[in-house]
VOKOL-87003 format. One line per 3 residues: number of its first residue (from 1); their letters; for each residue x, y, z of C-alpha. Coordinates in pm, 1 decimal, decimal comma. Last residue first. Layout:
// residues N
NUM> a> X Y Z; ...
// end
This chain:
// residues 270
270> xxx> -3677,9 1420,6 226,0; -3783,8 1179,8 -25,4; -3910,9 1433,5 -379,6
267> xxx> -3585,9 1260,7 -547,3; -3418,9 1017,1 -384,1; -3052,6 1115,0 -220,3
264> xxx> -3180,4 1036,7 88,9; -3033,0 1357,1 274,0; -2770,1 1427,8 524,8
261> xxx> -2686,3 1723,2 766,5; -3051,7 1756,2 950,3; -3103,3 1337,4 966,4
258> xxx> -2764,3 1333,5 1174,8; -2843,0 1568,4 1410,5; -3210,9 1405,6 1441,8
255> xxx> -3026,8 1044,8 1463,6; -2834,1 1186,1 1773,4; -3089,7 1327,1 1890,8
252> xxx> -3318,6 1022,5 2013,1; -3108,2 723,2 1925,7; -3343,1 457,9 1940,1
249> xxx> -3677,7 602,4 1922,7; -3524,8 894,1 1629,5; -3470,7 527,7 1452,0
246> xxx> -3826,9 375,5 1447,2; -3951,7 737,0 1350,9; -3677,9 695,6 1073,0
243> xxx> -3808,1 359,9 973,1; -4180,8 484,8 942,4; -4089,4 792,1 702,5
240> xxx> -3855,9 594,8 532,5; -4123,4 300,1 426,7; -4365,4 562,4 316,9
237> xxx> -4158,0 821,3 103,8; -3947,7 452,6 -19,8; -4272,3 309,9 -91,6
234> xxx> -4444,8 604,4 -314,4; -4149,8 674,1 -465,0; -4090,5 305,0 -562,0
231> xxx> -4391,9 314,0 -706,3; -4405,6 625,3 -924,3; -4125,8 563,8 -1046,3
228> xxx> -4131,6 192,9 -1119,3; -4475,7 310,3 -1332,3; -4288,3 615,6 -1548,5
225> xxx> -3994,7 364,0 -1587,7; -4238,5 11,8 -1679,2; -4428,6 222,4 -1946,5
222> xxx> -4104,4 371,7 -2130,8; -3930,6 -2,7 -2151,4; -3599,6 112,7 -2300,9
219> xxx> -3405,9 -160,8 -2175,1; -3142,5 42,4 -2014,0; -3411,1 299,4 -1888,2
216> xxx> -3627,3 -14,3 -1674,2; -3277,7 -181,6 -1575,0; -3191,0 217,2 -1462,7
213> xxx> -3513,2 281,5 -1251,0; -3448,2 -51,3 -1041,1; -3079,0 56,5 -949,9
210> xxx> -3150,0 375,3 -919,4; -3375,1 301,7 -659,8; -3205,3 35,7 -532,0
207> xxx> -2888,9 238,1 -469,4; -3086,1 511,2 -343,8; -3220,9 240,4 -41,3
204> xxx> -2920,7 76,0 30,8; -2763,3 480,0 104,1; -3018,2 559,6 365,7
201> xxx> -2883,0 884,0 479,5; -2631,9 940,5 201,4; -2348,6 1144,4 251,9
198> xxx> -2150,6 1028,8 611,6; -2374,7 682,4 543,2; -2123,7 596,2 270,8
195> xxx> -1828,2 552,9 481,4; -1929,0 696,2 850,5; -2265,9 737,7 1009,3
192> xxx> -2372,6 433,7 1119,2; -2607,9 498,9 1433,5; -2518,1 145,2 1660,0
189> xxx> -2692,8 -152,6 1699,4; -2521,7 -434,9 1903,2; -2763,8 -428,2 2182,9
186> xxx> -3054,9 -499,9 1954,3; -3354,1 -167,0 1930,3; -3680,6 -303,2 1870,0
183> xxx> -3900,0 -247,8 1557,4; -3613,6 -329,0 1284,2; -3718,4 -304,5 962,6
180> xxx> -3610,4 -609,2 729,9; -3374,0 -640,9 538,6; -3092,8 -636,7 780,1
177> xxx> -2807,4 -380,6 803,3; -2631,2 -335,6 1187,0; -2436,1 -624,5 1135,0
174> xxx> -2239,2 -453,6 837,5; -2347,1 -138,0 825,2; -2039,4 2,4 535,6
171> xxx> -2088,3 -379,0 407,0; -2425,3 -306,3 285,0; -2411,0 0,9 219,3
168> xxx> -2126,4 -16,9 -13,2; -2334,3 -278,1 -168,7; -2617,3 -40,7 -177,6
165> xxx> -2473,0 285,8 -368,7; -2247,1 -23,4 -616,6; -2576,5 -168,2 -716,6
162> xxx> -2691,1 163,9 -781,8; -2403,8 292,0 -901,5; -2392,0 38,9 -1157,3
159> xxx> -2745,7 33,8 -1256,9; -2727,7 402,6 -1291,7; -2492,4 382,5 -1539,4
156> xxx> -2662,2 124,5 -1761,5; -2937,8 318,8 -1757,5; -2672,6 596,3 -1932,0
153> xxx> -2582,8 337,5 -2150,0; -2908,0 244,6 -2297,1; -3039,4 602,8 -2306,7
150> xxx> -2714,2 701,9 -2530,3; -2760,5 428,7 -2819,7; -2835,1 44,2 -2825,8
147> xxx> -3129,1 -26,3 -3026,0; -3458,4 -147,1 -2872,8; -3679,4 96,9 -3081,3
144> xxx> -3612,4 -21,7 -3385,5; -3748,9 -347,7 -3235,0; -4093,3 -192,2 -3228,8
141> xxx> -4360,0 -477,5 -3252,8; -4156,2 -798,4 -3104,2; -3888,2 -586,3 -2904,4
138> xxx> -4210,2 -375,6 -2765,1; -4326,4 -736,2 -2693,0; -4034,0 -846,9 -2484,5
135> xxx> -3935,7 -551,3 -2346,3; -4286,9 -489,6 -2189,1; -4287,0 -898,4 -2087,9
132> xxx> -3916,9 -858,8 -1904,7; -3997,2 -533,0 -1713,4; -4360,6 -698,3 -1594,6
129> xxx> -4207,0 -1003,1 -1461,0; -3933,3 -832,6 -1257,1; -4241,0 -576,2 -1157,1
126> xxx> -4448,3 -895,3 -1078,5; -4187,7 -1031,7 -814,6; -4114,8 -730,5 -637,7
123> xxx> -4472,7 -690,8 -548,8; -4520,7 -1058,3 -488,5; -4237,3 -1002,7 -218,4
120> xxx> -3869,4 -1110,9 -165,7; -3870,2 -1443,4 -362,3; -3546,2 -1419,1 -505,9
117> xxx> -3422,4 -1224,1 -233,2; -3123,6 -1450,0 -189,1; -3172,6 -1397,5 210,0
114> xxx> -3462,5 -1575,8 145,5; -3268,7 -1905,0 209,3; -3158,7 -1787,8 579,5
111> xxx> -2963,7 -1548,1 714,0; -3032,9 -1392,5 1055,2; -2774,6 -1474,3 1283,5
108> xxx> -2545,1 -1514,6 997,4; -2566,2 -1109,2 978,3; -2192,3 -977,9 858,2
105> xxx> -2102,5 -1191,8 622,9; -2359,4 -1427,7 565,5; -2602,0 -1114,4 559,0
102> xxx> -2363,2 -928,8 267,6; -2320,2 -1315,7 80,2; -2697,2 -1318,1 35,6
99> xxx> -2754,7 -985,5 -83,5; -2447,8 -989,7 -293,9; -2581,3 -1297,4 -505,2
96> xxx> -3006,3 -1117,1 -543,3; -2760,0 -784,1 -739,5; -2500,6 -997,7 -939,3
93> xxx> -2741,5 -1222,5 -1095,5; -3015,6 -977,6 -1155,5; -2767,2 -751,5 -1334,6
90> xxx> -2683,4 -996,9 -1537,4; -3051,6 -1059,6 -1662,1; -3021,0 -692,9 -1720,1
87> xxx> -2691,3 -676,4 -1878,2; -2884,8 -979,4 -2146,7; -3145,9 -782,6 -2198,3
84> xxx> -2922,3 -437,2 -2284,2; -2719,5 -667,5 -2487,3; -3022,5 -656,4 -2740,5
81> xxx> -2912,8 -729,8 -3117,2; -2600,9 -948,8 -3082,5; -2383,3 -902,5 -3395,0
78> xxx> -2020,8 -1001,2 -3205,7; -2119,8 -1153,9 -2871,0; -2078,1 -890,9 -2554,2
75> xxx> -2433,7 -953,0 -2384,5; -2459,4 -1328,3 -2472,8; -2136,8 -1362,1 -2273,1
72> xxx> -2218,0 -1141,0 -2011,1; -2560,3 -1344,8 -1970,9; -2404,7 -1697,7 -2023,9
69> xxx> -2151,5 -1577,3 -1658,3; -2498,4 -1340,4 -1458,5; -2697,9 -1641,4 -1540,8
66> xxx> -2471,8 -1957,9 -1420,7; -2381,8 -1754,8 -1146,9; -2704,3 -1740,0 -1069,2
63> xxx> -2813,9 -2122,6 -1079,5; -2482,7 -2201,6 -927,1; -2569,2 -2026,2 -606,0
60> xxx> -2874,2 -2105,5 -545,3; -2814,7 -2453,0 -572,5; -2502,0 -2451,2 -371,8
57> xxx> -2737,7 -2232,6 -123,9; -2999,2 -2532,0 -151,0; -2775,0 -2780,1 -118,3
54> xxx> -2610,7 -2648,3 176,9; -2918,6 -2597,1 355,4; -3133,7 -2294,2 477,8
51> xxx> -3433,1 -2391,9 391,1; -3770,4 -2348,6 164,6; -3772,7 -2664,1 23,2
48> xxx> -3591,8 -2620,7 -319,9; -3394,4 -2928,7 -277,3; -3465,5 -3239,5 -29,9
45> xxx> -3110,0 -3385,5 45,7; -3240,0 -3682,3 246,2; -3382,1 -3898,0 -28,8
42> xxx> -3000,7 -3943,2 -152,9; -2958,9 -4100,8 190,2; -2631,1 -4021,6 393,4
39> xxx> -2832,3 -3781,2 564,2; -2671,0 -3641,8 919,4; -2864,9 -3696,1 1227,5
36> xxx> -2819,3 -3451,7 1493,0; -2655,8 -3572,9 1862,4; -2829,5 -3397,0 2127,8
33> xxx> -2595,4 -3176,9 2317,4; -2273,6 -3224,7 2511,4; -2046,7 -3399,6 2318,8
30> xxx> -2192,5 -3162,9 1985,2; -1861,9 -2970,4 1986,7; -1640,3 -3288,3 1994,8
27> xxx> -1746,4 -3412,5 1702,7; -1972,1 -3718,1 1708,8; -2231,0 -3603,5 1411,6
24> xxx> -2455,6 -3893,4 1350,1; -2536,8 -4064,7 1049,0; -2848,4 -4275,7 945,4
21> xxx> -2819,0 -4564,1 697,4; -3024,7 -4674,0 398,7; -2806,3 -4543,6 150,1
18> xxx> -2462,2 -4703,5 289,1; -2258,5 -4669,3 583,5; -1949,2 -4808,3 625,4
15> xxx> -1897,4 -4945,0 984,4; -1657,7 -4882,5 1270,6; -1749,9 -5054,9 1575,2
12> xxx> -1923,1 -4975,8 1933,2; -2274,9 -5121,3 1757,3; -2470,0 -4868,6 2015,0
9> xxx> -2450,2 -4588,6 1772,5; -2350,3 -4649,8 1430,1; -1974,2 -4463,9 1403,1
6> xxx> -1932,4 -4318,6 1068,9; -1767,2 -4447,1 746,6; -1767,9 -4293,3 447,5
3> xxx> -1818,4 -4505,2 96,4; -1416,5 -4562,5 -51,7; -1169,7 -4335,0 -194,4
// end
């Protein structure tokens, strides 16, 4: 298959482009808009800038796929020492993929690059950062301690109905979930009370929980579960308390019925 060809405007002829030559999209659909340029030069694909492209999601993509498939392998090798590492670094994988393709699905209004997560707040950031390094060194001082035994598994439990708590939620709201709060109330919003939402009031938000809290006990890293408690207590009792006064605006009643017969399903979090 030869170079592409695309129509150069004002030339009235087919001609092949090459590296140094600008694009432009004649499809129908753009016939009566502003034609966009497409890059044809290598230069033009810019990676890791911050947008929305199709490198960047293929990029994305790949580069966590790539960790949750070596980390299941590493995880399940004959004579491996600390699978509970490796489950977390799949974990990690599976949990910032599903964010992305849950607003793609049912939110491409709103999707864009952060969508992934990956960089969803310094907070989040350092608490990744801080789960790895306690492992890490309690591994290097007290690897008796980072056996796999009962604690390992049962974190591993949570982190599977945690991920499973907010992916249900996910596609249970489809576009009515965003991650962000919502100050004003869109035309297409609607109380979700069904699926999921019919036991848990704020079902994406106990599957995180859990979620977060079990990586910490399936590592056995004792510092980083008494601290992620205490944290994401302390944000979830804040951020739910704002979100629901936000939500009794928009649908008055209806949300107060609903708040009396459900319950967050984190502890001390009315």
């Amino acid at each position: 298959m030869g170079p592409p060809t695309s129509t150069i405007p004002g030339a009235g002829v087919q001609a092949r482009s090459h590296l140094l030559e600008t694009a432009y999209d004649n499809s129908p659909s753009f016939n009566n808009q502003r034609r966009r340029p497409i890059p044809v030069s290598i230069t033009d694909f810019r990676l890791f800038d911050g947008q929305n492209s199709p490198q960047n999601i293929a990029i994305y993509g790949f580069g966590l796929g790539a960790l949750f498939g070596a980390s299941v392998i590493l995880a399940t090798m004959v004579g491996t020492s600390i699978p509970q590492f490796w489950l977390f670094l799949a974990a990690l994988g599976v949990f910032h993929s599903l964010e992305y393709i849950a607003i793609a699905l049912f939110n491409p209004t709103k999707l864009t690059l952060d969508s992934f997560l990956l960089n969803h707040s310094p907070e989040y950031s350092a608490a990744t950062a801080a789960g790895i390094t306690e492992f890490l060194i309690e591994l290097y001082f007290f690897p008796e301690r980072k056996t796999w035994g009962l604690l390992n598994m049962i974190g591993l439990v949570m982190v599977v109905i945690g991920q499973a708590a907010r992916t249900l939620a996910m596609f249970s709201a489809k576009s009515n979930f965003s991650h962000h709060v919502e100050y004003y109330k869109e035309e297409h919003h609607v109380l979700v009370t069904d699926g999921i939402y019919s036991i848990l009031r704020h079902p994406s938000y106990f599957g995180f929980y859990y979620w977060a809290l079990g990586s910490q006990l399936m590592m056995m890293n004792p510092v980083c579960v008494v601290v992620f408690a205490g944290v994401l207590y302390y944000f979830f009792s804040d951020r739910i308390q704002y979100e629901e006064g936000c939500l009794i605006r928009f649908f008055g009643q209806s949300y107060r019925d609903y708040q009396a017969r459900t319950h967050t399903g984190i502890p001390f979090v009315k």
